[in-house]
NUTI-263400 format. One line per 10 residues: number of its first residue (from 1); their letters; for each residue x, y, z of N, C-alpha, C. Coordinates in nm, 3 decimals, m for minus. Example, Ala and Ser with C-alpha at 12.3 -4.5 7.8 and 13.67 -1.06 7.14 Angstrom:
1> as> 1.319 m0.569 0.780 1.230 m0.450 0.780 1.320 m0.330 0.780; 1.285 m0.225 0.708 1.367 m0.106 0.714 1.290 0.003 0.787
***
This chain:
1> xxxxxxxxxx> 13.648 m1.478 m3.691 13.576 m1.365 m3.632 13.668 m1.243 m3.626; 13.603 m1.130 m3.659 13.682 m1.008 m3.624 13.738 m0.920 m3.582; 13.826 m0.922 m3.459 13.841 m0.849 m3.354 13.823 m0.715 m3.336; 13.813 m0.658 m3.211 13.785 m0.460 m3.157 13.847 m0.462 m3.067; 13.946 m0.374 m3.042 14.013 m0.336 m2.932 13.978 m0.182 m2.873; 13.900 m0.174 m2.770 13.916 m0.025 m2.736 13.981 0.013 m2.593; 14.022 0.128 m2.610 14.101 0.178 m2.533 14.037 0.341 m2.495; 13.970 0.338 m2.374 13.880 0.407 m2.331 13.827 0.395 m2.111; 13.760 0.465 m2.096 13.725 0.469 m1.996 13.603 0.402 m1.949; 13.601 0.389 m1.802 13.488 0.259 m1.781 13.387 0.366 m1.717
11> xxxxxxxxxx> 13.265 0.353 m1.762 13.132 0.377 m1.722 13.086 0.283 m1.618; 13.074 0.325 m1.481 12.998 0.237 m1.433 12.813 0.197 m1.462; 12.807 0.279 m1.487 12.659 0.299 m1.562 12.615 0.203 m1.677; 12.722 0.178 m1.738 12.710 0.122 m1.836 12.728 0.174 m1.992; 12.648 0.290 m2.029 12.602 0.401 m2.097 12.730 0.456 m2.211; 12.844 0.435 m2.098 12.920 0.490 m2.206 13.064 0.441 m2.197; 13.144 0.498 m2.264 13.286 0.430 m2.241 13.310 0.303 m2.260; 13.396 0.229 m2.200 13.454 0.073 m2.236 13.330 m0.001 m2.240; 13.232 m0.001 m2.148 13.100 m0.078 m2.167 12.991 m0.055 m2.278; 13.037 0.076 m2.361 12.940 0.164 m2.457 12.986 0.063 m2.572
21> xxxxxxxxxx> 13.130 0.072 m2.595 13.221 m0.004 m2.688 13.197 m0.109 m2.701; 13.178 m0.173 m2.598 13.198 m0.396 m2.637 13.045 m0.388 m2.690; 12.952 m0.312 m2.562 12.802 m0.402 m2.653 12.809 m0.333 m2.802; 12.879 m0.213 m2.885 12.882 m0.184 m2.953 12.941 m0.316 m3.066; 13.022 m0.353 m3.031 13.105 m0.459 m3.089 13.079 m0.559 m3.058; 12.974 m0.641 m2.984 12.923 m0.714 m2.965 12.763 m0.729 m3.045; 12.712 m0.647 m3.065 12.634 m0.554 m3.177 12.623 m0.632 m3.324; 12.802 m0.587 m3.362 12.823 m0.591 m3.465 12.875 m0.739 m3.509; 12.866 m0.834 m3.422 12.938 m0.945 m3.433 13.090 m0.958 m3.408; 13.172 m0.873 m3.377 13.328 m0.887 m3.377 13.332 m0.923 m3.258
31> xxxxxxxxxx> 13.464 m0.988 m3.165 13.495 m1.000 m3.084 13.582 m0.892 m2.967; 13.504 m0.844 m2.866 13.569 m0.726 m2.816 13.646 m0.719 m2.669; 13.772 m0.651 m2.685 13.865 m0.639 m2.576 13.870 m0.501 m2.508; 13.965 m0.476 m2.475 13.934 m0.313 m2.384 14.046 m0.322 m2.266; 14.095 m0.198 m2.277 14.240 m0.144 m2.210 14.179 m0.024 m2.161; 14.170 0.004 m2.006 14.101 0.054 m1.956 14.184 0.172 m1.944; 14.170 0.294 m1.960 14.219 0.457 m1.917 14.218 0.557 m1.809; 14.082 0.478 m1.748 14.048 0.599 m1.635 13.949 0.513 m1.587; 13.875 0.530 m1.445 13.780 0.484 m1.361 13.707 0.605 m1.346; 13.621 0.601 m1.364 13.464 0.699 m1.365 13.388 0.683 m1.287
41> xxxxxxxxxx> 13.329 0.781 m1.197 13.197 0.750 m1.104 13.113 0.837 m1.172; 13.048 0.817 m1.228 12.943 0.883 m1.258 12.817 0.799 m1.334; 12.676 0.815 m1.347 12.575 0.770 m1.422 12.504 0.892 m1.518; 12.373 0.848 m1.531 12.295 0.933 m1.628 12.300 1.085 m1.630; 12.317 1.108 m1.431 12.289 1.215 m1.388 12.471 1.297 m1.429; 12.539 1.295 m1.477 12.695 1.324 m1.469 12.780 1.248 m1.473; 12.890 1.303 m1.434 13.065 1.239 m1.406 13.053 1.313 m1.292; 13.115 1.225 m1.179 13.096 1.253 m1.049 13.297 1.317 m1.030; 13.342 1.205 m1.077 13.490 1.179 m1.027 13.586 1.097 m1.168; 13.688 1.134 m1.177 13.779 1.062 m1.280 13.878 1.021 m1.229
51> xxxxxxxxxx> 13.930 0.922 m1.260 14.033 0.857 m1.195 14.124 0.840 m1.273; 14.248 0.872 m1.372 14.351 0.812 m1.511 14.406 0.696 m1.392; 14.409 0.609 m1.520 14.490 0.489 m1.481 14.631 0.481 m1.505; 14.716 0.467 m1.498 14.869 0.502 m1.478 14.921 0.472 m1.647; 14.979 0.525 m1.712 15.033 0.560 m1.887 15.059 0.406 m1.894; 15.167 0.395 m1.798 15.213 0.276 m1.832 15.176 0.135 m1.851; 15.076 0.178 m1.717 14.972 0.027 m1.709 14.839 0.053 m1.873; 14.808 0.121 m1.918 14.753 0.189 m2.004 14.823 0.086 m2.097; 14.914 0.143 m2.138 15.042 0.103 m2.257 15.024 m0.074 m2.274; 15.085 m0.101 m2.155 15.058 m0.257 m2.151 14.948 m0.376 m2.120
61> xxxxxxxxxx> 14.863 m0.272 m2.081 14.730 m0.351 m2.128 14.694 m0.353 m2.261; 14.728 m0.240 m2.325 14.705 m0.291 m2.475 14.750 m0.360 m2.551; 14.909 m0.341 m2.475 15.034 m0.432 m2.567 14.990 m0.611 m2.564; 14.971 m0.629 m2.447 14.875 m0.757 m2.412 14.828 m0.827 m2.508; 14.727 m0.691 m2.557 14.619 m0.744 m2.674 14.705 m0.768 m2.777; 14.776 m0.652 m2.835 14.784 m0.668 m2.960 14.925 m0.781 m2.993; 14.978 m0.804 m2.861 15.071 m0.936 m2.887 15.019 m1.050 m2.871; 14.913 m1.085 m2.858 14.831 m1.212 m2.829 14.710 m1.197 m2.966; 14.602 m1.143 m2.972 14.483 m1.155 m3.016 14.493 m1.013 m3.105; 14.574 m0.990 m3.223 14.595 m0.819 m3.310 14.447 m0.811 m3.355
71> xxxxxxxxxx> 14.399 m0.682 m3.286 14.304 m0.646 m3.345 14.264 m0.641 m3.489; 14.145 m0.647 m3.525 14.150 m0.562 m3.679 14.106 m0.444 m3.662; 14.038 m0.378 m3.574 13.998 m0.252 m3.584 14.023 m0.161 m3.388; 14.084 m0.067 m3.401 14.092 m0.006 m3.278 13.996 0.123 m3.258; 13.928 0.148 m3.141 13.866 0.279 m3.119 13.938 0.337 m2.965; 14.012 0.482 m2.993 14.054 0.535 m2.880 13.985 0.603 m2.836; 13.903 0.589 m2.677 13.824 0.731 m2.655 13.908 0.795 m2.544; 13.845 0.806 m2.415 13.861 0.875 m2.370 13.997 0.847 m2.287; 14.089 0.986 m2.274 14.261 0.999 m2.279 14.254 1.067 m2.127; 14.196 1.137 m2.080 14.228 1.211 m1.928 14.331 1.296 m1.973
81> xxxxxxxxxx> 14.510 1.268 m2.009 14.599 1.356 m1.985 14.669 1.281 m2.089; 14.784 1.395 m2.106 14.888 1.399 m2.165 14.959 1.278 m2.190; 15.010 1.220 m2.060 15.071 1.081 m2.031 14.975 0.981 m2.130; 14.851 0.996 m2.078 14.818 0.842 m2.160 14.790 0.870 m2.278; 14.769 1.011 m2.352 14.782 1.012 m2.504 14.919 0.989 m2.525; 15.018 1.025 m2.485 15.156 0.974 m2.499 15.205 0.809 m2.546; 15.112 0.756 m2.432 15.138 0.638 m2.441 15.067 0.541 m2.542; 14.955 0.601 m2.561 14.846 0.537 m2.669 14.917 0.602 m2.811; 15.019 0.701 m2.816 15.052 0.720 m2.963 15.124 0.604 m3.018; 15.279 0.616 m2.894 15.411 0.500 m2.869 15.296 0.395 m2.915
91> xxxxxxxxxx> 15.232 0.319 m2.828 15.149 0.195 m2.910 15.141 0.166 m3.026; 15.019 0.296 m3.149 14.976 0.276 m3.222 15.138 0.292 m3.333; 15.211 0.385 m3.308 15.312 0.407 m3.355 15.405 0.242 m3.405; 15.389 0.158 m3.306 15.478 0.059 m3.273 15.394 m0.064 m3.338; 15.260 m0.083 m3.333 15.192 m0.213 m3.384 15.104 m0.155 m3.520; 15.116 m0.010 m3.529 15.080 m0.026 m3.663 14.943 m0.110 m3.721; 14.828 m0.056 m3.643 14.706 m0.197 m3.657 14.635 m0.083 m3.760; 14.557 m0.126 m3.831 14.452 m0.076 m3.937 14.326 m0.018 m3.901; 14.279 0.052 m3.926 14.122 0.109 m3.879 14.107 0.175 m3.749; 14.174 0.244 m3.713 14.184 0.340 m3.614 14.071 0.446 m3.596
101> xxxxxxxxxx> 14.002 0.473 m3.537 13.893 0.585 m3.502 13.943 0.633 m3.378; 13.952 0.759 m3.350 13.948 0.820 m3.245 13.869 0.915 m3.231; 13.811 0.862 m3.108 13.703 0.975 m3.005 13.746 1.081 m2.982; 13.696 1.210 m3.031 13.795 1.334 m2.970 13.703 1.351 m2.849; 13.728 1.303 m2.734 13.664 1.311 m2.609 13.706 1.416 m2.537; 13.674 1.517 m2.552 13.693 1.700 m2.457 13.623 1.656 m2.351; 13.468 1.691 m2.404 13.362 1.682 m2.315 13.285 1.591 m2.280; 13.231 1.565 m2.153 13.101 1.449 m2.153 12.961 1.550 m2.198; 12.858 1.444 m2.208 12.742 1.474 m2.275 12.734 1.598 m2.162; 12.709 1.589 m2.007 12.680 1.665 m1.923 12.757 1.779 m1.928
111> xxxxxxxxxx> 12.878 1.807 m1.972 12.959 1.902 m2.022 13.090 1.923 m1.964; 13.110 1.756 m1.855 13.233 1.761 m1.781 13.343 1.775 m1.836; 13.441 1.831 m1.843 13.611 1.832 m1.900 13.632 1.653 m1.867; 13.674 1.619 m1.971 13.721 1.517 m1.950 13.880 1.454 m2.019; 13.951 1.578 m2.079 14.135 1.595 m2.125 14.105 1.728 m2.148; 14.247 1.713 m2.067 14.347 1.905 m2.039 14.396 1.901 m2.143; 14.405 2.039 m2.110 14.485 2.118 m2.281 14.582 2.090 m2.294; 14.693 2.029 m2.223 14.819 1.988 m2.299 14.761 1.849 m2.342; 14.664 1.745 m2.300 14.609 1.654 m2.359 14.543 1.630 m2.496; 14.440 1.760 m2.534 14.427 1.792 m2.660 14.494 1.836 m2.757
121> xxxxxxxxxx> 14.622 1.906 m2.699 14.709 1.951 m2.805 14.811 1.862 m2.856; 14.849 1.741 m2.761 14.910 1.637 m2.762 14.834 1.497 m2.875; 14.716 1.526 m2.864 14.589 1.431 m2.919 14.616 1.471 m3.098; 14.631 1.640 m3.099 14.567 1.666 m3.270 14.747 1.636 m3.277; 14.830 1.700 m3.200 14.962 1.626 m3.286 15.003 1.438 m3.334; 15.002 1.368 m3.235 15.018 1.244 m3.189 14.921 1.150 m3.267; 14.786 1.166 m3.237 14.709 1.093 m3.220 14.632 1.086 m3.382; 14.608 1.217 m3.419 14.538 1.229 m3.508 14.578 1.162 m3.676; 14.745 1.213 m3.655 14.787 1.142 m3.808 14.797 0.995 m3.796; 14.754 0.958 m3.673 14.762 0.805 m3.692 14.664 0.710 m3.659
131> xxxxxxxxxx> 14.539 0.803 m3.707 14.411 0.769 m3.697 14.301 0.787 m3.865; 14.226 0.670 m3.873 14.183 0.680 m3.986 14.053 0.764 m4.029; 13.987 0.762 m3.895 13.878 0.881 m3.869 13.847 0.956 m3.729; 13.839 1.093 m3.708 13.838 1.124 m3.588 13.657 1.167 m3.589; 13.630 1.160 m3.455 13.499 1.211 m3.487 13.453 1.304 m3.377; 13.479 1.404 m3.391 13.406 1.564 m3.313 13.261 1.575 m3.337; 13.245 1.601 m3.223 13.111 1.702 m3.242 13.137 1.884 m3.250; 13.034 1.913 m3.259 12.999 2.040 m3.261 13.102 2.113 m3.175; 13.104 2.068 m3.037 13.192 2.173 m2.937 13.319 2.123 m3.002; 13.360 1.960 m2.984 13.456 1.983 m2.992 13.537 2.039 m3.091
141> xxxxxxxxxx> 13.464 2.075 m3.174 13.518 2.087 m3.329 13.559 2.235 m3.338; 13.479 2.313 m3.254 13.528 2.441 m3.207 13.650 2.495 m3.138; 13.636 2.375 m3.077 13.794 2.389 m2.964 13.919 2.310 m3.040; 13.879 2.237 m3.144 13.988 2.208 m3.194 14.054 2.260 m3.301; 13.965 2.382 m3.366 13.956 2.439 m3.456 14.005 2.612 m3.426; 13.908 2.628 m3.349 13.880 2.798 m3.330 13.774 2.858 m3.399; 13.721 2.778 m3.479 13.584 2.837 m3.603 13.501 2.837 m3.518; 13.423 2.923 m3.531 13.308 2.962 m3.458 13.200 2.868 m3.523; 13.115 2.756 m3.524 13.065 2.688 m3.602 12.911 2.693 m3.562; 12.816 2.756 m3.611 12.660 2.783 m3.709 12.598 2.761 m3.804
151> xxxxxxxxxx> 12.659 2.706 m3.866 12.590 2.640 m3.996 12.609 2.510 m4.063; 12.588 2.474 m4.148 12.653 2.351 m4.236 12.767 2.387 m4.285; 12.775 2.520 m4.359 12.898 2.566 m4.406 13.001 2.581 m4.302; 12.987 2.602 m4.177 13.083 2.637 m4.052 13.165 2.483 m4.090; 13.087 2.378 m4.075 13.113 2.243 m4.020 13.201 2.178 m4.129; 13.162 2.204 m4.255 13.247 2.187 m4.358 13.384 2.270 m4.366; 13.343 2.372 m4.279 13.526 2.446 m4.305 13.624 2.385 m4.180; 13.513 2.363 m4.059 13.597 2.266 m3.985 13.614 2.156 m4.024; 13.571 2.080 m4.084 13.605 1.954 m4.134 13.733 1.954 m4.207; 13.699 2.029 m4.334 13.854 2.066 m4.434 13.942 2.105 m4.329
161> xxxxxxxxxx> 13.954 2.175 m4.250 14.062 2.244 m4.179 14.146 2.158 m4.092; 14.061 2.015 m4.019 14.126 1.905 m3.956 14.152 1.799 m4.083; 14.117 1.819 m4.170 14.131 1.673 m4.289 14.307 1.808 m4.333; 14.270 1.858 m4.380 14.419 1.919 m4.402 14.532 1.922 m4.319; 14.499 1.972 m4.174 14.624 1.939 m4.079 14.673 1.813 m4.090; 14.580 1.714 m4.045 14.626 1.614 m3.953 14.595 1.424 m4.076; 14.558 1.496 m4.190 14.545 1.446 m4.320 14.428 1.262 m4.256; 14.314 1.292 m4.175 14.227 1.172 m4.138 14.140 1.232 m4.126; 14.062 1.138 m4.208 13.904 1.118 m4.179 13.821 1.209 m4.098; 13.709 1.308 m4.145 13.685 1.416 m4.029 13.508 1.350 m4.029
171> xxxxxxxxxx> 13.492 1.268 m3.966 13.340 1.294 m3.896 13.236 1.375 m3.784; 13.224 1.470 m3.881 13.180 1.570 m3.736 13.041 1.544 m3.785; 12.941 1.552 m3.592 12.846 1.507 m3.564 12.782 1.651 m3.580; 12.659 1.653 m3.631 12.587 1.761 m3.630 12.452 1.767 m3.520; 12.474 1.681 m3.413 12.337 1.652 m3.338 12.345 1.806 m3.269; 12.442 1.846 m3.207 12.431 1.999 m3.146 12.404 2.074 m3.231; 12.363 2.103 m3.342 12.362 2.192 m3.427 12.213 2.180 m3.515; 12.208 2.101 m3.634 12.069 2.067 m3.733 12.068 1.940 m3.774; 12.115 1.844 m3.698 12.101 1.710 m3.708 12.158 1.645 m3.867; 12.251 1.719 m3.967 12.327 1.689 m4.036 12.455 1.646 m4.054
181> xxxxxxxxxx> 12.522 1.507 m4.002 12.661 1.482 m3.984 12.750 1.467 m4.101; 12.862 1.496 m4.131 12.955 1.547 m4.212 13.039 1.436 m4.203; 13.103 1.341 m4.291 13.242 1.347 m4.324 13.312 1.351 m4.463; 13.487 1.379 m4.437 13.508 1.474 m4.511 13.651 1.401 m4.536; 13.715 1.339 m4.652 13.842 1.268 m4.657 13.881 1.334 m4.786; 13.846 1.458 m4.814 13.901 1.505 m4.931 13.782 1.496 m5.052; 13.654 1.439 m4.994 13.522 1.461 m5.092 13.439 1.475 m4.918; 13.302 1.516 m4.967 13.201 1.522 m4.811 13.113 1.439 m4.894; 13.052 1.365 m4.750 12.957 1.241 m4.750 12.921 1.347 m4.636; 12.766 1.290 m4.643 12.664 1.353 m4.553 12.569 1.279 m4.514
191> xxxxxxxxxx> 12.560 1.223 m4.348 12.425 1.126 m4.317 12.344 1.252 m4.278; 12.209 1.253 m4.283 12.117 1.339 m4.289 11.994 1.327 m4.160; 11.968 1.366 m4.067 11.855 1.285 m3.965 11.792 1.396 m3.953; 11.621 1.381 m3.900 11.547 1.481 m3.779 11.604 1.473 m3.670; 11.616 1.560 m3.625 11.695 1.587 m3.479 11.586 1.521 m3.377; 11.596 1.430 m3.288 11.552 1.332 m3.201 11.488 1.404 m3.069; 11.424 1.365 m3.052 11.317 1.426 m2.946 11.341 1.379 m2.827; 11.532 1.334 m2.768 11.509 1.240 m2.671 11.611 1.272 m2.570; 11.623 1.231 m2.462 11.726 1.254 m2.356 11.776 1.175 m2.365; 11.792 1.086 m2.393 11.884 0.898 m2.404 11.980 0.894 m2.464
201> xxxxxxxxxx> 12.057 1.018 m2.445 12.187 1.022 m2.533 12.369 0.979 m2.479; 12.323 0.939 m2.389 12.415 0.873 m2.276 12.543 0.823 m2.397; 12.648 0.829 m2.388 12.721 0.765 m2.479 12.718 0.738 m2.642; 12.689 0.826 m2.686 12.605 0.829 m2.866 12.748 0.856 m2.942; 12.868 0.898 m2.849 13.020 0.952 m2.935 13.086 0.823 m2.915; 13.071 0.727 m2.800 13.146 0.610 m2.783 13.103 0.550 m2.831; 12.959 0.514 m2.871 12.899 0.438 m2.936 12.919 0.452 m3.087; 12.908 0.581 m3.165 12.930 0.591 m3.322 13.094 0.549 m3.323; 13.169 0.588 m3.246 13.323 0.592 m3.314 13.328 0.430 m3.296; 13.319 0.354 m3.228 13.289 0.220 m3.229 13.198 0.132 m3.287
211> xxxxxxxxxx> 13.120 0.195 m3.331 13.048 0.124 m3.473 13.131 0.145 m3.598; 13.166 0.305 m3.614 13.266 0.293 m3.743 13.410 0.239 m3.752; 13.451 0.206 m3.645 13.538 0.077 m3.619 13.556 m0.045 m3.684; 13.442 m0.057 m3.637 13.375 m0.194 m3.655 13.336 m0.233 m3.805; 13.308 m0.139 m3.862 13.240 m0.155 m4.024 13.361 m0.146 m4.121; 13.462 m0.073 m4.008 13.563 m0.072 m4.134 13.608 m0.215 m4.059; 13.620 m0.262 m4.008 13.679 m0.354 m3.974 13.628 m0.497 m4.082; 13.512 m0.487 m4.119 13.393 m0.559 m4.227 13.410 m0.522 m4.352; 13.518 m0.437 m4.386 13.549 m0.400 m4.530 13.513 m0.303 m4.548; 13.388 m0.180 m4.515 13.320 m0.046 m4.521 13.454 0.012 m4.551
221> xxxxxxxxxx> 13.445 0.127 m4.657 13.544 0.244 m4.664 13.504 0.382 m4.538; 13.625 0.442 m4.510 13.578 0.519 m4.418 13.456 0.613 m4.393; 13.437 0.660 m4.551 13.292 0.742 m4.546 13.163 0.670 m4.527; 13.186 0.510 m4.579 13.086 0.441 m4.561 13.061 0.379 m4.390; 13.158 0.383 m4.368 13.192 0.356 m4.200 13.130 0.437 m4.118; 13.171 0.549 m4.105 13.081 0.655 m4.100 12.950 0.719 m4.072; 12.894 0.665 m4.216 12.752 0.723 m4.196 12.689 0.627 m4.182; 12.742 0.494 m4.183 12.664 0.368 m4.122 12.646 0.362 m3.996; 12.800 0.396 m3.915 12.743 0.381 m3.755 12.650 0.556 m3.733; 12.631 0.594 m3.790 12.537 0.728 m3.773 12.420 0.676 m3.820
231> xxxxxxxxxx> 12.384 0.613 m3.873 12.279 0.489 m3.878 12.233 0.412 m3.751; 12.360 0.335 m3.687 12.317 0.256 m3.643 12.295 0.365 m3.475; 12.375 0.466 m3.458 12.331 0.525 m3.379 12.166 0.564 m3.351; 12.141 0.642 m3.440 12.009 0.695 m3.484 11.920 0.571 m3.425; 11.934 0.485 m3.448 11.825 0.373 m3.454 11.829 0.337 m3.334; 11.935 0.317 m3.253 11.996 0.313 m3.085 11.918 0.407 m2.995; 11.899 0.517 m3.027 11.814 0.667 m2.981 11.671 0.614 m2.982; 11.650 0.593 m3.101 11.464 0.582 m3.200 11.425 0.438 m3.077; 11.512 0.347 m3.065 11.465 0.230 m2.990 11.377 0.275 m2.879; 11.413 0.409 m2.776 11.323 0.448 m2.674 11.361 0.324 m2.538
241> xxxxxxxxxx> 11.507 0.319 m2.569 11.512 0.262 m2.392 11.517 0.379 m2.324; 11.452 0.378 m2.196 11.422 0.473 m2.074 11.475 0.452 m1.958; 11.608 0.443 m1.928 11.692 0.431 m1.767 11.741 0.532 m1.755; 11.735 0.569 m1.619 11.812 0.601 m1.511 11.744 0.824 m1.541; 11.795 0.887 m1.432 11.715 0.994 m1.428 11.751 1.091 m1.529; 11.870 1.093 m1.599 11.959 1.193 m1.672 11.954 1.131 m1.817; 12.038 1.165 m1.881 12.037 1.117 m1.993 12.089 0.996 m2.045; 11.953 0.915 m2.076 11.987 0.765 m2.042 12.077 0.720 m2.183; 12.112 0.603 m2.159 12.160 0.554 m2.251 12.097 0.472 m2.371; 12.164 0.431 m2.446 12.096 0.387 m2.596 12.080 0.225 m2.597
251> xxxxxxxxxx> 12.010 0.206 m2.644 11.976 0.046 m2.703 12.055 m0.008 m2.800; 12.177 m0.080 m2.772 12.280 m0.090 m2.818 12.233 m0.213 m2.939; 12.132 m0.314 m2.880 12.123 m0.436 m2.949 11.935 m0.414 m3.075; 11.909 m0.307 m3.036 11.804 m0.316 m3.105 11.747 m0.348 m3.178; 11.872 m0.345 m3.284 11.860 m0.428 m3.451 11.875 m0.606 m3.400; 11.906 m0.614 m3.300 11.939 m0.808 m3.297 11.772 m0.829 m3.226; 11.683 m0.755 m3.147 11.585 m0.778 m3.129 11.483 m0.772 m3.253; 11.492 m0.705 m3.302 11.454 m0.645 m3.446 11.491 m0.746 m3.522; 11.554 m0.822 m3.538 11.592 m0.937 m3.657 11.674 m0.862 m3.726; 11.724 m0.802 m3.711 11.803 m0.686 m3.859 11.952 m0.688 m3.790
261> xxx> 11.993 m0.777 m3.762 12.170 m0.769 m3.713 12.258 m0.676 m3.805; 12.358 m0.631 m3.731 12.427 m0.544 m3.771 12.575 m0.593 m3.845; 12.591 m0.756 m3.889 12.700 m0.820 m3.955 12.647 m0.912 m4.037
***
């Protein structure tokens, strides 16, 4: 069986973060672990409160994993600060595991800050060259960029512009924009959708970067990785689960009710 390690924040809600991840990877058939970053109060309605969990304890909860049970595929989301991107580089730096995705987690869906600017600037140095696909959305792709981004063509110059710095995988999400997602490894692949008629978007960035985890983890090349979990997202949305008052979360298993498993 195939292992997932993520290293991310806990949703009590469920919806998103470390709990977004396993049923994600649980989904997909792999076996899933999780090194927790931060404690979250918040549900559908927001992020109430953030809590970072200490770098160090961070560090060695992962070390845990990857000296016992080495992943095949890792997804990093959400970092809070400086310290624990620090410490999540030292890691990846040191075990060297394959299939890396990182969440560029700025914002929550609700629009909470969720990593300071010495955190992001620490993220595109550190984090990024040692990641096999990063995946921005719309805002973040602005803030990591400076491009003012409006079009398809915007999204493609941000794309080239992070595939050139930081030389990984650029999946940028086009749901804020015309429902066209981009990635870009030195050719562009393009998953294509109608933009969704739905509030249930609770976790849709923890959920894709952890599906394309996962696929590369199954042999998928990164572009195919990619626009598969932008697939399997899409279909997560289309399912029409309806909880909680804000923006609920997605139907992680839909395809296993559906008969159509995702391994």
């Amino acid at each position: 069986m195939k292992t997932f390690l993520t290293i991310a924040g806990s949703d009590p809600s469920g919806g998103a973060g470390i709990q977004a991840d396993i049923k994600t990877a649980a989904a997909f058939g792999l076996y899933a672990m999780g090194a927790v970053t931060a404690l979250t109060v918040q549900n559908t309605l927001g992020v109430r409160k953030v809590a970072p969990i200490d770098a160090g304890i961070v560090y060695d909860q992962a070390a845990a994993v990857f000296d016992d049970i080495f992943p095949d595929c890792v997804k990093i989301g959400m970092c809070c600060d400086e310290y624990i991107v620090s410490a999540i580089a030292e890691l990846l730096e040191r075990y060297r595991p394959k299939n890396v995705v990182v969440d560029t987690i700025l914002l929550s869906t609700s629009g909470s800050s969720l990593l300071s600017e010495n955190g992001a600037e620490l993220m595109k140095k550190r984090l990024f060259p040692l990641a096999d696909i990063i995946t921005p959305n719309v805002p973040e792709a602005e803030r990591l960029t400076g491009i003012h981004i409006r079009s398809e063509e915007d999204m493609e110059r941000a794309a080239e512009f992070l595939f050139e710095q930081y030389g990984c995988g650029v999946f940028l999400k086009g749901g804020h924009l015309n429902g066209c997602d981009i990635f870009y490894d030195g050719k562009f692949s393009r998953y294509s959708h109608k933009l969704i008629a739905s509030r249930n978007t609770h976790g849709t960035g923890c959920t894709l970067s952890s599906a394309a985890a996962c696929l590369m983890a199954q042999g998928k090349t990164a572009a195919e990785a990619a626009l598969g979990a932008a697939e399997y997202v899409v279909g997560a949305i289309n399912s029409g689960m309806d909880l909680g008052a804000g923006n609920g979360p997605l139907d992680h298993f839909y395809s296993i009710r559906a008969g159509t498993a995702r391994h």
